[in-house]
PDB file with one MODEL, atoms N, CA, C and O in Angstrom:
MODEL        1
ATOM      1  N   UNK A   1     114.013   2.646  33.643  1.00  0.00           N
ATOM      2  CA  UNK A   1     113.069   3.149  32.686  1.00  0.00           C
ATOM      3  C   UNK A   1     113.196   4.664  32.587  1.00  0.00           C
ATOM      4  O   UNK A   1     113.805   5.318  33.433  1.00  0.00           O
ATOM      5  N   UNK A   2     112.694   5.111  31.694  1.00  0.00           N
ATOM      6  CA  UNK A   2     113.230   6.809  31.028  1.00  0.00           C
ATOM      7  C   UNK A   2     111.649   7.187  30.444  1.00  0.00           C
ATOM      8  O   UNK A   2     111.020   6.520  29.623  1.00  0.00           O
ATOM      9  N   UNK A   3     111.233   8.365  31.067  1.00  0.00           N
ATOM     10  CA  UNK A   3     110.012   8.727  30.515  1.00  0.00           C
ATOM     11  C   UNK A   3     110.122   9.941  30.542  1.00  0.00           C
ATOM     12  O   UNK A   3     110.578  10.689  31.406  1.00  0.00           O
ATOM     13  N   UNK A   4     109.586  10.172  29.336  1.00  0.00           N
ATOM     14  CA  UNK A   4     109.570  11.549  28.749  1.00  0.00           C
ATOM     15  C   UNK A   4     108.105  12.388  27.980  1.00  0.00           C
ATOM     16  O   UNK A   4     107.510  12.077  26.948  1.00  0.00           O
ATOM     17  N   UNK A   5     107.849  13.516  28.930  1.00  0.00           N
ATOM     18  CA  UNK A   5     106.380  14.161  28.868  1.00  0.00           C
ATOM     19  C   UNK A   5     106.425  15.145  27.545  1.00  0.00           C
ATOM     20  O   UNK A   5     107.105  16.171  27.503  1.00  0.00           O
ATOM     21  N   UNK A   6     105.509  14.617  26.363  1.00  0.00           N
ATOM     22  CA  UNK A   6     105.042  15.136  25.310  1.00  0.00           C
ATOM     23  C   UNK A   6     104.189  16.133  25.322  1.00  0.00           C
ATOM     24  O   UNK A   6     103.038  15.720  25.176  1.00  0.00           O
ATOM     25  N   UNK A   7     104.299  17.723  25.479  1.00  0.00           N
ATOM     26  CA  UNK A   7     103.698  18.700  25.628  1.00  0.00           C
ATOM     27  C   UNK A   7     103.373  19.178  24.105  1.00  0.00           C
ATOM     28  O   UNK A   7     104.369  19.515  23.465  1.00  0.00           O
ATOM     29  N   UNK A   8     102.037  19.259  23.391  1.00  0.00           N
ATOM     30  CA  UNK A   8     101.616  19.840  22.246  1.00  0.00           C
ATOM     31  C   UNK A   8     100.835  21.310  22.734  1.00  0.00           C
ATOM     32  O   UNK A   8     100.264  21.572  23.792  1.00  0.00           O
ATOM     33  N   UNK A   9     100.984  21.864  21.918  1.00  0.00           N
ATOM     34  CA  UNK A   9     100.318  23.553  22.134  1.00  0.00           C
ATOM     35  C   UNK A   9      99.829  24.320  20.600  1.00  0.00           C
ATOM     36  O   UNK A   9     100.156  24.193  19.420  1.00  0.00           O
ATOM     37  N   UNK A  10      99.110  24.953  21.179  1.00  0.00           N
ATOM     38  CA  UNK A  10      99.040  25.393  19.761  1.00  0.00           C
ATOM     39  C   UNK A  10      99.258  27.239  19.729  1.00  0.00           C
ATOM     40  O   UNK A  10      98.486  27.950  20.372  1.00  0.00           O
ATOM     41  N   UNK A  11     100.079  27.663  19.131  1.00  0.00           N
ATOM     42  CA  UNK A  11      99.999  29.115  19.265  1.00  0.00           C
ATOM     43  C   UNK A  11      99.303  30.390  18.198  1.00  0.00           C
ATOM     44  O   UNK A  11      98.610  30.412  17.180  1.00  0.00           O
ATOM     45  N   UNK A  12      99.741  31.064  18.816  1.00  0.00           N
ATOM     46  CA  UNK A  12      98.651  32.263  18.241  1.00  0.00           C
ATOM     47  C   UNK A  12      98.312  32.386  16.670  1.00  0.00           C
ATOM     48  O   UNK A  12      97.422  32.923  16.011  1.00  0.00           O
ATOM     49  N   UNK A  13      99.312  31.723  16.435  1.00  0.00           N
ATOM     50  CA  UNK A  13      98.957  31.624  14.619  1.00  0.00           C
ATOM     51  C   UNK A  13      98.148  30.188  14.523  1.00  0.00           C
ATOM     52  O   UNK A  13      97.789  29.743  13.432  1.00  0.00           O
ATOM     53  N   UNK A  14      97.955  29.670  15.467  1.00  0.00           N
ATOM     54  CA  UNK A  14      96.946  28.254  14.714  1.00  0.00           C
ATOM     55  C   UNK A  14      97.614  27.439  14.789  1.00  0.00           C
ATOM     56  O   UNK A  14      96.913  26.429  14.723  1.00  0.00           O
ATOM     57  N   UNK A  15      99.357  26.978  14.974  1.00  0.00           N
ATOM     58  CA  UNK A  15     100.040  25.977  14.532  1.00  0.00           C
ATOM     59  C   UNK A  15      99.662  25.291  15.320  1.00  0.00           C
ATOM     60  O   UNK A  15      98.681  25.660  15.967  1.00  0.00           O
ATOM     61  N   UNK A  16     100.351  23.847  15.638  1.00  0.00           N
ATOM     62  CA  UNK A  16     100.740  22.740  16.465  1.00  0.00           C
ATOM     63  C   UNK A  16     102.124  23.492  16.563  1.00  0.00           C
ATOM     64  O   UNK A  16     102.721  24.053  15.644  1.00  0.00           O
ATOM     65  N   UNK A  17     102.566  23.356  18.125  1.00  0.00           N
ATOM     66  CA  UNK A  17     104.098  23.038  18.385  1.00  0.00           C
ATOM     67  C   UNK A  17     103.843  22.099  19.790  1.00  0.00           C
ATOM     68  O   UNK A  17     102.961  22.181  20.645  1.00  0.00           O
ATOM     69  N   UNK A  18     105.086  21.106  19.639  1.00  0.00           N
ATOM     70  CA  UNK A  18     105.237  20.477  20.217  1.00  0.00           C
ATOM     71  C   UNK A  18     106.669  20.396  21.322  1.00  0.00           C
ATOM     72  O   UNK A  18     107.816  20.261  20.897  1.00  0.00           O
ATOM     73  N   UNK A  19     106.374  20.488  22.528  1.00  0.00           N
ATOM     74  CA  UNK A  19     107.681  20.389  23.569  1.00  0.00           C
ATOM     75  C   UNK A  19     108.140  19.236  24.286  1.00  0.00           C
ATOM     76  O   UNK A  19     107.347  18.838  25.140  1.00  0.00           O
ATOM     77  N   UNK A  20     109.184  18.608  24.170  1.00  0.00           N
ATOM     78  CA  UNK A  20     108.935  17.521  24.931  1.00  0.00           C
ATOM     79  C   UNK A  20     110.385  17.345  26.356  1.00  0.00           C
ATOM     80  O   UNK A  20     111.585  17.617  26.373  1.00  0.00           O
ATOM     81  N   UNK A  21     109.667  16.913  27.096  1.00  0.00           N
ATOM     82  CA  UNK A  21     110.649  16.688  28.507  1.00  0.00           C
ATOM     83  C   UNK A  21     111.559  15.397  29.368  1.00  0.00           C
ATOM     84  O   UNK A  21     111.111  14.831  30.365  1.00  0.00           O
ATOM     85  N   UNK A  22     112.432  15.200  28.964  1.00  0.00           N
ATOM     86  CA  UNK A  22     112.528  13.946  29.302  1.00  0.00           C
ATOM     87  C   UNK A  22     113.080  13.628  31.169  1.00  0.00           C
ATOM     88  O   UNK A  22     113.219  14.504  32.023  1.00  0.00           O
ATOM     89  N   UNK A  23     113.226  12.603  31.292  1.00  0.00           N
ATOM     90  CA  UNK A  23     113.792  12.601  33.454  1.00  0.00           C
ATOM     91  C   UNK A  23     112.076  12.741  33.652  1.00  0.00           C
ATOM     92  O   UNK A  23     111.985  12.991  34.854  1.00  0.00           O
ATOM     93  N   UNK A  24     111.036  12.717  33.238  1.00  0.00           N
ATOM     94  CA  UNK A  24     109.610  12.972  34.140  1.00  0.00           C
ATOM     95  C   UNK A  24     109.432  11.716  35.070  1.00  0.00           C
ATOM     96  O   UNK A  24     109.551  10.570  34.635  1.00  0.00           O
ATOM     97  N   UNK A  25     109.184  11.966  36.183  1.00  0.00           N
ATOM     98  CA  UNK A  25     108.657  10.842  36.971  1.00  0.00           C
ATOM     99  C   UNK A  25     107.525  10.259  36.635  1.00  0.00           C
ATOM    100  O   UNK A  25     106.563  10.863  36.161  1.00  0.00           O
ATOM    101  N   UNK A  26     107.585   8.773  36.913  1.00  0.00           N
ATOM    102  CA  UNK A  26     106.293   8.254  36.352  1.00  0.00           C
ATOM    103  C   UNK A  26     105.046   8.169  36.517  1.00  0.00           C
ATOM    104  O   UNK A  26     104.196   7.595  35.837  1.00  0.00           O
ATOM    105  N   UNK A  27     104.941   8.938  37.717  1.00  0.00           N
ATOM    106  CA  UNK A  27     103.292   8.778  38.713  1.00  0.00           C
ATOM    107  C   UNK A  27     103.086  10.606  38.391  1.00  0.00           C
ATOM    108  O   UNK A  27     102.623  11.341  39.263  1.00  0.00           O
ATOM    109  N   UNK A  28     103.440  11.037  37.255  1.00  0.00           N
ATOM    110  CA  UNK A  28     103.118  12.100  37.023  1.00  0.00           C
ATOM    111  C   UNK A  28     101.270  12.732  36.944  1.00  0.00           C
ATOM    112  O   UNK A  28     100.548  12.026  36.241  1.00  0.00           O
ATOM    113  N   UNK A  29     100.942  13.323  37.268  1.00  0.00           N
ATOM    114  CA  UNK A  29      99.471  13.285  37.293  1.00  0.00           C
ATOM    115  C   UNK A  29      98.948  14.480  36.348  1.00  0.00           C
ATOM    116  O   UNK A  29      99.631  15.390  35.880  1.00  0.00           O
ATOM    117  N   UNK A  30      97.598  14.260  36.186  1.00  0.00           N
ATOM    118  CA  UNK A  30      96.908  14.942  34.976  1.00  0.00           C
ATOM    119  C   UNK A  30      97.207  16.646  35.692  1.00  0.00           C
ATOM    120  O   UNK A  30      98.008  17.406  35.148  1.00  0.00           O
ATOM    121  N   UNK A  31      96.730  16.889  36.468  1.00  0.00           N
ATOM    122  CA  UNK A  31      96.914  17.903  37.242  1.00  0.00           C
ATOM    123  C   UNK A  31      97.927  18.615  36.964  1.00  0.00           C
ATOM    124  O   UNK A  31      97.907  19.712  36.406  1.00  0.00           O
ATOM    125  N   UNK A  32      99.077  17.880  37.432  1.00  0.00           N
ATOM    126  CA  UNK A  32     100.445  18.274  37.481  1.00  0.00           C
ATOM    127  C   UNK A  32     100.890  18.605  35.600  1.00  0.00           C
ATOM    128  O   UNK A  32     101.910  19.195  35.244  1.00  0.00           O
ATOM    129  N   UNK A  33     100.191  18.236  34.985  1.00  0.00           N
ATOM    130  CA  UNK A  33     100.682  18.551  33.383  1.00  0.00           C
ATOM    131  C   UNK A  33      99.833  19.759  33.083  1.00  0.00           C
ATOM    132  O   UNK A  33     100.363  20.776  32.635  1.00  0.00           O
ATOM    133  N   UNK A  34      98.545  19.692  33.309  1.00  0.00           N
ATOM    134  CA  UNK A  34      97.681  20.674  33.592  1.00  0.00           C
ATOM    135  C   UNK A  34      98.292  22.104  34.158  1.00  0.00           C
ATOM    136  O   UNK A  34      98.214  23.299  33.874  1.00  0.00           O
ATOM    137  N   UNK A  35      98.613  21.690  34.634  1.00  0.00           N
ATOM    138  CA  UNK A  35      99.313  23.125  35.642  1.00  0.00           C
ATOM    139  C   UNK A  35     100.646  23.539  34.829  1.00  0.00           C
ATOM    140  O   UNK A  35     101.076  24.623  34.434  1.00  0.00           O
ATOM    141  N   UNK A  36     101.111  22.223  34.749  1.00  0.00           N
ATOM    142  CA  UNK A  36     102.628  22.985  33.943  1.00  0.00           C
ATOM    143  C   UNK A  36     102.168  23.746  32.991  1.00  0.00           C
ATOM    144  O   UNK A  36     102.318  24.967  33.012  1.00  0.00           O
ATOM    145  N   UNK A  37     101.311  22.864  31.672  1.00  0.00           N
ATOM    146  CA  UNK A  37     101.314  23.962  30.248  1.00  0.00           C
ATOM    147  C   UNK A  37     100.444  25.332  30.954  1.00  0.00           C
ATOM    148  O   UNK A  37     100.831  26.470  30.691  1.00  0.00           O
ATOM    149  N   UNK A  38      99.522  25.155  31.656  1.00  0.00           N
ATOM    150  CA  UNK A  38      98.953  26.384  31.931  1.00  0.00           C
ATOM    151  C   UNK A  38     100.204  27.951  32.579  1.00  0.00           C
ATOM    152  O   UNK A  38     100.294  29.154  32.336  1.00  0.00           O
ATOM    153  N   UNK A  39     100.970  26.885  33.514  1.00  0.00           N
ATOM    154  CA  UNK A  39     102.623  27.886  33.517  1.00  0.00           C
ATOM    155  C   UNK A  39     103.167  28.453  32.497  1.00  0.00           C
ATOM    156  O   UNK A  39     103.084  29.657  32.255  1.00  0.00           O
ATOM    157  N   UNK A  40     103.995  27.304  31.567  1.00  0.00           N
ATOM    158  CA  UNK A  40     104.079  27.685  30.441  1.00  0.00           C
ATOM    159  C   UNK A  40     103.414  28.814  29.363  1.00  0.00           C
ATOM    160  O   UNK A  40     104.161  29.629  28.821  1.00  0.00           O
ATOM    161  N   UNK A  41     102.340  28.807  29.161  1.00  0.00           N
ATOM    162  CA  UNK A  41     101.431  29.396  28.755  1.00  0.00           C
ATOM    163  C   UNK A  41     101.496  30.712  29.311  1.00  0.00           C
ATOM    164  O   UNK A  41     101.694  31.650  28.539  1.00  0.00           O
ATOM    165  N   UNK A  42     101.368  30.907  30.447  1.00  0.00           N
ATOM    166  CA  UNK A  42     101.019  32.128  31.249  1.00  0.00           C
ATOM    167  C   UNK A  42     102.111  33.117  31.215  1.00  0.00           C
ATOM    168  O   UNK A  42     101.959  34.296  30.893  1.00  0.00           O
ATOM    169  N   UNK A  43     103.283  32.538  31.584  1.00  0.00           N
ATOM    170  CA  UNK A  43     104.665  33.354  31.454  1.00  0.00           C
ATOM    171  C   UNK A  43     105.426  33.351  30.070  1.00  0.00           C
ATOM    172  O   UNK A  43     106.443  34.032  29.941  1.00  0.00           O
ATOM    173  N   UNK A  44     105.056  32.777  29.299  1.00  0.00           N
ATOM    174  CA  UNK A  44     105.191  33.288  27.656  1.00  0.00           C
ATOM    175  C   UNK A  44     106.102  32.775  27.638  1.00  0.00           C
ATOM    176  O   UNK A  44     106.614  33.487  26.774  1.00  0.00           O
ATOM    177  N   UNK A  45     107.017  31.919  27.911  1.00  0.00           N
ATOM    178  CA  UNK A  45     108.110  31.349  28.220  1.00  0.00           C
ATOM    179  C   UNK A  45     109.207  30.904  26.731  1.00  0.00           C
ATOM    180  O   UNK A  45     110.337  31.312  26.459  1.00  0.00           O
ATOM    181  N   UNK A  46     108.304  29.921  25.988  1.00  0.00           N
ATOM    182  CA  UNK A  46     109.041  29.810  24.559  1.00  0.00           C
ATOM    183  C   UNK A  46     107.978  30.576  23.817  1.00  0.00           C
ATOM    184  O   UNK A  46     106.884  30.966  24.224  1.00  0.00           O
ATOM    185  N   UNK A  47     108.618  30.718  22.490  1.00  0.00           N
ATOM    186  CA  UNK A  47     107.877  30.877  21.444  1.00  0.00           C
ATOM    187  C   UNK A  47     108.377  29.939  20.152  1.00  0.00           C
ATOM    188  O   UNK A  47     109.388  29.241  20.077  1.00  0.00           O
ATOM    189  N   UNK A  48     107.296  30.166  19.132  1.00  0.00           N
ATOM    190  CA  UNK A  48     107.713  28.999  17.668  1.00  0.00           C
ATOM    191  C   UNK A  48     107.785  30.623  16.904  1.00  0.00           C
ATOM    192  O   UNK A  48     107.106  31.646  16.811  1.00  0.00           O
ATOM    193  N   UNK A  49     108.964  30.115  16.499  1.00  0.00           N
ATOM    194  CA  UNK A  49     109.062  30.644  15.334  1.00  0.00           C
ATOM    195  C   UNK A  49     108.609  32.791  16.169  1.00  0.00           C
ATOM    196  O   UNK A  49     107.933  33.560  15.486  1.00  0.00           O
ATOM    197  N   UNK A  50     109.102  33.174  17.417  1.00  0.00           N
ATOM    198  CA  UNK A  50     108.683  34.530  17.364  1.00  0.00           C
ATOM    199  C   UNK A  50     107.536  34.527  17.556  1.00  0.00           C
ATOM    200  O   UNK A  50     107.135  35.674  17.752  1.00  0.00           O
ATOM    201  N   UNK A  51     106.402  33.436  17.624  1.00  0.00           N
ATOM    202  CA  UNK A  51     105.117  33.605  17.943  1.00  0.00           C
ATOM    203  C   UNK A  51     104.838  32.804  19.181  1.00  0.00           C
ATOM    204  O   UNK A  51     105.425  31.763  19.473  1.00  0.00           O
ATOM    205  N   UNK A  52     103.756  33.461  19.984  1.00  0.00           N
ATOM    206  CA  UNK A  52     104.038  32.926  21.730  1.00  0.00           C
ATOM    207  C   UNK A  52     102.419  31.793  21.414  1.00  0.00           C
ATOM    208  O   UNK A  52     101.432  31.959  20.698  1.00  0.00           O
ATOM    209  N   UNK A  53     102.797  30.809  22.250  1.00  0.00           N
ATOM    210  CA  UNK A  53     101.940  29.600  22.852  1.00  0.00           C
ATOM    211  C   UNK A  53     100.449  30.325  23.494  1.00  0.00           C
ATOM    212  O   UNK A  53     100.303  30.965  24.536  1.00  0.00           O
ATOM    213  N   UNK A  54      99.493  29.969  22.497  1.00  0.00           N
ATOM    214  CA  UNK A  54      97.976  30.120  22.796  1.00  0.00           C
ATOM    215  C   UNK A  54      97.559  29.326  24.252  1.00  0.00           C
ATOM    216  O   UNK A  54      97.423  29.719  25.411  1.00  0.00           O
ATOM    217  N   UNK A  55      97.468  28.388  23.776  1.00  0.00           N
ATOM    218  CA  UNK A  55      96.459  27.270  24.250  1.00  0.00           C
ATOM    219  C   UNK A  55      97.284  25.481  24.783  1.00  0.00           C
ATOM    220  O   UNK A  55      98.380  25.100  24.371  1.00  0.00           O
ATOM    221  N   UNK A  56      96.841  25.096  25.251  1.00  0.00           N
ATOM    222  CA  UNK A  56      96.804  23.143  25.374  1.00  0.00           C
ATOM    223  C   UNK A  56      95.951  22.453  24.055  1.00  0.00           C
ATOM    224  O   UNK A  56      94.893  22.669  23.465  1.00  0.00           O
ATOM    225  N   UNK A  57      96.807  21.726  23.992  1.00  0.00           N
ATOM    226  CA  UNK A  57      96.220  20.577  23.032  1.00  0.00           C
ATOM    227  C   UNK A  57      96.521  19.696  23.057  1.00  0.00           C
ATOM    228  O   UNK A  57      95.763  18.961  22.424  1.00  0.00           O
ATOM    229  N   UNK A  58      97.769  18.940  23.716  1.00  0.00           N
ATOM    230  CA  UNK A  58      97.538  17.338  24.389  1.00  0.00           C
ATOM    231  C   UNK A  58      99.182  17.199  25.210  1.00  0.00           C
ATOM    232  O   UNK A  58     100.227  17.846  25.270  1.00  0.00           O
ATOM    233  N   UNK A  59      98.579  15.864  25.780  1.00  0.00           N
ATOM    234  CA  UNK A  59      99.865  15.724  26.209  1.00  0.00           C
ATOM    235  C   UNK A  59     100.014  14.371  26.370  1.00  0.00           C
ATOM    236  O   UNK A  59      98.994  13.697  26.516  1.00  0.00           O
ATOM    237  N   UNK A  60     101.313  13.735  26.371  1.00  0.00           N
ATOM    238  CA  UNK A  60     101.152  11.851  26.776  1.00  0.00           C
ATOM    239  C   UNK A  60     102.272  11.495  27.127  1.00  0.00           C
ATOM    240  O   UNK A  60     103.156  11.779  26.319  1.00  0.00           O
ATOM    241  N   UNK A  61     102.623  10.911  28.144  1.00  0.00           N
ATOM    242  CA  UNK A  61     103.702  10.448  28.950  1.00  0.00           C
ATOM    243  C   UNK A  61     104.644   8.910  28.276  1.00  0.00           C
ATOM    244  O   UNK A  61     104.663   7.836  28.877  1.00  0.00           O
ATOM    245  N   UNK A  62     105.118   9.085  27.379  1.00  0.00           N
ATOM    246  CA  UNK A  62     106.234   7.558  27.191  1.00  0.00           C
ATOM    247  C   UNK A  62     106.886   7.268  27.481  1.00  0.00           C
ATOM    248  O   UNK A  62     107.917   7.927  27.344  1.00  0.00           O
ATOM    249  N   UNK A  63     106.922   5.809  28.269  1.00  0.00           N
ATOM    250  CA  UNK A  63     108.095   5.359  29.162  1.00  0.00           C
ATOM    251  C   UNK A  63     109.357   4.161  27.580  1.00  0.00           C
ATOM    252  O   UNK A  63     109.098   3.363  26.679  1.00  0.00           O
ATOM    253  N   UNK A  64     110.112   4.549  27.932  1.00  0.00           N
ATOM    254  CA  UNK A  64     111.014   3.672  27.100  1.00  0.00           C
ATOM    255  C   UNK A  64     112.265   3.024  28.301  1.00  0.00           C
ATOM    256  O   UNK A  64     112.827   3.475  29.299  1.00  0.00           O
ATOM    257  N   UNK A  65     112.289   1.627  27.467  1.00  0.00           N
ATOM    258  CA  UNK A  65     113.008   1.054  28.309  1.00  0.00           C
ATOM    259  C   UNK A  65     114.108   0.834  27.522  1.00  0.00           C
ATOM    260  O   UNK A  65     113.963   1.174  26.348  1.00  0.00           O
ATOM    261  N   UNK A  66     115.887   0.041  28.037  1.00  0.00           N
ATOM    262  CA  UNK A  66     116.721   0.382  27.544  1.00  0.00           C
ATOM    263  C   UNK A  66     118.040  -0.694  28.023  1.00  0.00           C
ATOM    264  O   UNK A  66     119.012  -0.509  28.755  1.00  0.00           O
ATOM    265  N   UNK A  67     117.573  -1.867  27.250  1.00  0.00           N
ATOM    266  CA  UNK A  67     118.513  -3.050  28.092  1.00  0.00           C
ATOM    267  C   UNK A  67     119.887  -3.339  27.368  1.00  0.00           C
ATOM    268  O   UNK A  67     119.951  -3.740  26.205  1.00  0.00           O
ATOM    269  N   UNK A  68     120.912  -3.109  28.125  1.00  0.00           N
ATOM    270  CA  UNK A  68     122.118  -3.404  27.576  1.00  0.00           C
ATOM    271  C   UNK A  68     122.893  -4.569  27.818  1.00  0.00           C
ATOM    272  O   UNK A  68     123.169  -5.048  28.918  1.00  0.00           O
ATOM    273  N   UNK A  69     123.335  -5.130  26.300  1.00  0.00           N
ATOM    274  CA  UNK A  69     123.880  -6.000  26.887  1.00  0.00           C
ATOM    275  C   UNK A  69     125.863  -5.820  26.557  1.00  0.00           C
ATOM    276  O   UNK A  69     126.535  -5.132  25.790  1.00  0.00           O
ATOM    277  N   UNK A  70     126.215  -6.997  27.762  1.00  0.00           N
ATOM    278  CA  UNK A  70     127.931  -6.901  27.983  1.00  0.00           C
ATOM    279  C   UNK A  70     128.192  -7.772  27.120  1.00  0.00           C
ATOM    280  O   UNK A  70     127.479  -8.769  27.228  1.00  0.00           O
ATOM    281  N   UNK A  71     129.265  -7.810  25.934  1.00  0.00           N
ATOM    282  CA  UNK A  71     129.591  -8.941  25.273  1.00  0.00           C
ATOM    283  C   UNK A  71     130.937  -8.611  25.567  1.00  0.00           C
ATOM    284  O   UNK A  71     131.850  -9.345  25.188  1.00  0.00           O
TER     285      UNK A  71
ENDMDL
END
């Protein structure tokens, strides 16, 4: 299974931007996302578009699965 953490933010102009991470372990905890965007956030790390990341505005963990078959 492959899960990948959906980070939304919103920055200083008002937008939505959205980051997403894939390899996340699955027993990932609220905390632990909590803390990341607040990282993120703090050290200015990306920007959209030249404009730096305000705030949190959601986040949600999707696991996708991925069965192959041999013919």
């Amino acid at each position: 299974m492959e899960y990948t953490l959906s980070l939304t933010f919103v920055n200083t102009a008002g937008d939505k931007v959205s980051l997403s991470i894939a390899g996340v372990k699955p027993d990932i905890t609220k905390d632990e996302v909590n803390s990341l965007m607040d990282t993120i956030i703090a050290k200015d790390v990306f920007e959209n578009k030249g404009i730096s990341l305000a705030s949190k505005y959601g986040a949600q963990l999707t696991q996708r699965q991925t069965t192959k078959f041999d013919l």
